[in-house]
Structure formats: structure tokens, C-alpha cells
C-alpha positions in Angstrom: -43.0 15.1 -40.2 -41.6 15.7 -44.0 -45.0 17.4 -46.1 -45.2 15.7 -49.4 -45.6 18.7 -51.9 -47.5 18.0 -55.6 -46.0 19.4 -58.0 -48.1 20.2 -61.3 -46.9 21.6 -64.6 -46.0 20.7 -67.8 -42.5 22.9 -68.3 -39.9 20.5 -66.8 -37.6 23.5 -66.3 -39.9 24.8 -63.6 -40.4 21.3 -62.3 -37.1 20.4 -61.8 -36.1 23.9 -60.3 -38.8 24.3 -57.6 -38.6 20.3 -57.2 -35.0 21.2 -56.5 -35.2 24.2 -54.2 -38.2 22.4 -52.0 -36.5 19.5 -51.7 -33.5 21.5 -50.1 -36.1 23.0 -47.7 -36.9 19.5 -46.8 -39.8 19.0 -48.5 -40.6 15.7 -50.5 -41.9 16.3 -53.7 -43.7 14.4 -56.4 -44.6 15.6 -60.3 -47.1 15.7 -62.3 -47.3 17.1 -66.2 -50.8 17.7 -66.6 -53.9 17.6 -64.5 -55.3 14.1 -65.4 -51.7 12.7 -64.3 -52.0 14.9 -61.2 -55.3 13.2 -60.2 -53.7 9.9 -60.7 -50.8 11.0 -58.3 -52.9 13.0 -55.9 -54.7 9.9 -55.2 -52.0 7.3 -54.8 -49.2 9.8 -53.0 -51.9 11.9 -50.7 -49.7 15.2 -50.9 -50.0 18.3 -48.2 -49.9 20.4 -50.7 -50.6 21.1 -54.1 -48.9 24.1 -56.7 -51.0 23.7 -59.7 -50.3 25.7 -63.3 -53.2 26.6 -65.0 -52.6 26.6 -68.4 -51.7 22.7 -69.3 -52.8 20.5 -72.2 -55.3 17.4 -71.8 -56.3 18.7 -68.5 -55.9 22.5 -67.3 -55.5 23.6 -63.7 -59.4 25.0 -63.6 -60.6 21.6 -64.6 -58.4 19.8 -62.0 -59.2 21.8 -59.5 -63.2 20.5 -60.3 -62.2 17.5 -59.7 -60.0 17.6 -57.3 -62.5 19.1 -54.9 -65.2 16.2 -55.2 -62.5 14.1 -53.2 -60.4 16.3 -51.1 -59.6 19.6 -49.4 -56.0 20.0 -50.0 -54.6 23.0 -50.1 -53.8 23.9 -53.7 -51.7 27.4 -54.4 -52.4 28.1 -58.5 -48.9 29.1 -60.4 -50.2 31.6 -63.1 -48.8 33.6 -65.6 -51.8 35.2 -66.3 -51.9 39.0 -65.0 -55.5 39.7 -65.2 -57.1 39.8 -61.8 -59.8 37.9 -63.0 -58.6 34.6 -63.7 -57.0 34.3 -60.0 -60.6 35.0 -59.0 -61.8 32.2 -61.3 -59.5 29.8 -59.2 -60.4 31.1 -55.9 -63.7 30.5 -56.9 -63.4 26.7 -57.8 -61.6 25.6 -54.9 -58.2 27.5 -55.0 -56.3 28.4 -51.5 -53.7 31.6 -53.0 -52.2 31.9 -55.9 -48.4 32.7 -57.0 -47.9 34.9 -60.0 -45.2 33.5 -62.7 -42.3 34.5 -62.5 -41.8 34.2 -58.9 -38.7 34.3 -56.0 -38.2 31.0 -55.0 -38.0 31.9 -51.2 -41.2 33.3 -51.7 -43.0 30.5 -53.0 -41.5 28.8 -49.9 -43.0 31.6 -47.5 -46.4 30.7 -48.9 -46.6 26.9 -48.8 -45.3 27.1 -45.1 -48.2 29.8 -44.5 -51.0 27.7 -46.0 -49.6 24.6 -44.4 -49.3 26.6 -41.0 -53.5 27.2 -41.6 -54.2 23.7 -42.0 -52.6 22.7 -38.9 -54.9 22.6 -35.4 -53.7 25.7 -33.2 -53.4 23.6 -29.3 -54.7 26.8 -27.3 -58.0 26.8 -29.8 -61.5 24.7 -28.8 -62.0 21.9 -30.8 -65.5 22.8 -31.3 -67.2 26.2 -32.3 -70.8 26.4 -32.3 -73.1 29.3 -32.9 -76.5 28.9 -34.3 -76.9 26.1 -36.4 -73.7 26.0 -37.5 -70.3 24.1 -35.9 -66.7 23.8 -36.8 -65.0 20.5 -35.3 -61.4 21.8 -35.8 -59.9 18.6 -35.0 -62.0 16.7 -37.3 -61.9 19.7 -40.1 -65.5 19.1 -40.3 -68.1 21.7 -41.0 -72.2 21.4 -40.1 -74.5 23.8 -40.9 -78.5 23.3 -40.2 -77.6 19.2 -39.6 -76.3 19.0 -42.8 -72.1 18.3 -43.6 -70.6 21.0 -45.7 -67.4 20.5 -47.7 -65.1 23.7 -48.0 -61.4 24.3 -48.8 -58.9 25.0 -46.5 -59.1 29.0 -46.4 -62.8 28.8 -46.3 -62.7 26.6 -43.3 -59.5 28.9 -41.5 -62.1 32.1 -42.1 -65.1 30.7 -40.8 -63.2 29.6 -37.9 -61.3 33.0 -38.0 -65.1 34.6 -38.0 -67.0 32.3 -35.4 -63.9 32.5 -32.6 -64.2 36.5 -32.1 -68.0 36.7 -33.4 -68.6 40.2 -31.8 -65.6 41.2 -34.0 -66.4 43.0 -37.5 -62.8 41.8 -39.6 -61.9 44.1 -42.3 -61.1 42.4 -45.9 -57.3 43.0 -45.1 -57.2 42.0 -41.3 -58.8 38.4 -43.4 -56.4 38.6 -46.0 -53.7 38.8 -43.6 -55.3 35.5 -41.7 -54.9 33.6 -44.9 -51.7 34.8 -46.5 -50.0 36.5 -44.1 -48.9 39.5 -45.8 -51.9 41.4 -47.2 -48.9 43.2 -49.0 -50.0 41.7 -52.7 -53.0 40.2 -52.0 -55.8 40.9 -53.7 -58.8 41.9 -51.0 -61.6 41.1 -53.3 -60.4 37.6 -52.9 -61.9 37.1 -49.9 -65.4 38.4 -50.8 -64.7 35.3 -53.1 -64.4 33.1 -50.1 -67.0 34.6 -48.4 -69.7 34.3 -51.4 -68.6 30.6 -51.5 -69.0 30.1 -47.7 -72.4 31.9 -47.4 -73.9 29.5 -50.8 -72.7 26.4 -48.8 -73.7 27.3 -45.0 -76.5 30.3 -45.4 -80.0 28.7 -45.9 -80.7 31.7 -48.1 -77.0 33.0 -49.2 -79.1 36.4 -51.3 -79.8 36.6 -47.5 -77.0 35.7 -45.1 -77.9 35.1 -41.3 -74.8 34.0 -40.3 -72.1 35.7 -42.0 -73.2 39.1 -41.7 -71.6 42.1 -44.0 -70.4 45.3 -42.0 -71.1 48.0 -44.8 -67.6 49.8 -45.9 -65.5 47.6 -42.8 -65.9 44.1 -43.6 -66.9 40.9 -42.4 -68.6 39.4 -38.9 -70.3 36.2 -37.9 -73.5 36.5 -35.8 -73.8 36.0 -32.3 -75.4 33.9 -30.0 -76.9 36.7 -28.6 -78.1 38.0 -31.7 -79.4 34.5 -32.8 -81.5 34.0 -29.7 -82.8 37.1 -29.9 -84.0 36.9 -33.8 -85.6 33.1 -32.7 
């Protein structure tokens, strides 16, 4: 099935050429100028995916990506120009998926929507539920619960939980993660994903100054708790 990709910035140069070069890799692509035009698109067209400039007038990426969130959990890549580290981190933070730095390769760009799009997409050998403790991951359904409650989170947050809770008595290092999201660690940035995982552990972790679940493996990485380890602690 042809993914619908959202297209948001307000230089019609860059529009029209990555409109043109995703449209030759079969993609179907729709526009937007701004962000409040993008949220009147996103809504009525439903895109796949969406590759989001920050820096736009009436409405910037940061604020759409706000927004956005309340409704959905479509994967949004950020196009920046910005170098400094820290506003990619401002993005990841709101809601953002990965992020492209301006000027990029075309084929590139390409390489990275078909990698977040290949997250999104229900793996046949993998259970459609994970449960450990009080919290469970409906893959099917993309549908988080933790302590009875329904969590919302964005696409990378919900492929490392799931990445975290399949191989629980496995500590991932930030890079073996980054890998799972981007796949190529080569310029990612590995303090992104203590990004993700602050945002995961303040929606699923009663206390998130405390984490139960998502448990931090001093100078390796990352691992999720156990059953084990759970019924032991009860």
C-alpha cells in the first residue's frame, strides 16, 4: 500500500524537490506551508508520515508538534537547520521520532522515512501482547497500559518499550537502542534516547524520580524489569 507522506515547510524549493524525489520512490505526498495549515491537512489526509521544519511563521514545528500529539502518534522526522544539539533534543522531547539535519542527501532522507515506517509496522513472528508487571504493550492495537491506566506515547517510545519488555533480562546499551530506532547509530545522537527514556518512565513509572520498571544499568544502559524481579519485590 502507497504511504501518504506530509510534507511541512514554508521554502517551496525544498517542497517541490523532496515532493519530487518521494513521489519517484512511490510515495504520495501532500504540503503544507506552515504548521497551522499542516494541522488542517494532517487531519483531513491522515498521512504515514510526517517531515516537519521547525523554523516556520504563524505556527513553528515545536508548536505543531504540541498539538499534533493531543490527536495522534504519527511519526514525525524534524528537518532542521539548526546545529546545536539542543534543539533536536527540544523536539525529541515534545513528541519528535528522528530528525534530519538541513542540508541533507535526498537518498538519505528516503533511508530514514522507510526506517521509521518499518518501526511502526507489526513484526508477524512478535506476540501481540507483552506484559510484565503492571504494564502491557498490545502491538497490534499500538496500545500501551500501565497500572490500569492508557498511556499515549510516540512511535519510538512505543518500538523501545517494546524493544525493552521482549528481552527483559537484557541490559541494551544507548547505541544497541539507537540502532533499534534509526538504524544506523552512525550520526545519531545517544543522548536522544535518555530523551525517550525520561519521557517513557514520566508516563508509565508511578514515581518516574524512581523507576520500577525501566531500570538504569549504570555506565551500559537500559533494561526493563522482570517478572521475576517483580514478584520477588511484591
Amino acid at each position: 500500500m502507497t504511504k501518504t507522506i506530509l510534507i511541512v515547510d514554508d521554502n517551496r524549493s525544498v517542497q517541490r524537490l523532496v515532493s519530487e524525489y518521494l513521489t519517484e520512490n512511490a510515495f504520495r505526498v501532500v504540503s503544507a506551508n506552515n504548521g497551522r495549515e499542516a494541522l488542517f491537512v494532517a487531519r483531513h489526509e491522515k498521512p504515514d508520515l510526517i517531515l516537519l521544519d521547525i523554523m516556520m511563521p504563524e505556527m513553528d514545528g515545536y508548536d505543531f508538534v504540541r498539538a499534533y500529539r493531543k490527536e495522534r502518534d504519527t511519526p514525525i522526522i524534524l528537518l532542521t537547520a539548526k546545529l546545536e544539539e539542543t534543539d533536536k533534543i527540544i523536539g525529541l522531547e515534545l513528541g519528535a521520532d528522528d530528525y534530519i539535519t538541513k542540508p541533507f542527501g535526498m537518498g538519505e532522507l528516503v533511508a530514514r522515512i522507510r526506517a521509521v515506517l518499518r518501526r511502526t509496522s507489526k513484526k508477524a513472528s512478535e506476540p501481540d501482547v507483552l506484559r510484565i508487571a503492571d504494564v502491557v504493550v498490545d502491538r497490534s492495537a499500538h496500545l500501551v497500559t500501565a497500572q490500569n491506566r492508557p498511556v499515549t506515547i510516540t512511535p519510538s517510545e512505543f518500538d523501545l518499550l517494546t524493544t525493552l519488555m521482549a528481552a527483559p533480562e537484557r541490559t541494551f546499551s544507548r547505541l544497541d537502542l539507537l540502532e533499534r530506532l534509526r538504524g544506523d547509530s552512525s550520526e545519531g545522537v545517544e543522548r536522544s534516547i535518555d530523551v525517550h527514556i525520561r519521557n517513557l518512565r514520566t508516563k508509565i513509572e508511578p514515581d518516574p524520580a524512581k523507576p520500577q520498571y525501566i531500570l538504569t544499568v549504570f555506565g551500559i544502559g537500559y533494561r526493563f524489569i522482570s517478572d521475576r524481579e517483580w514478584t520477588t519485590r511484591a
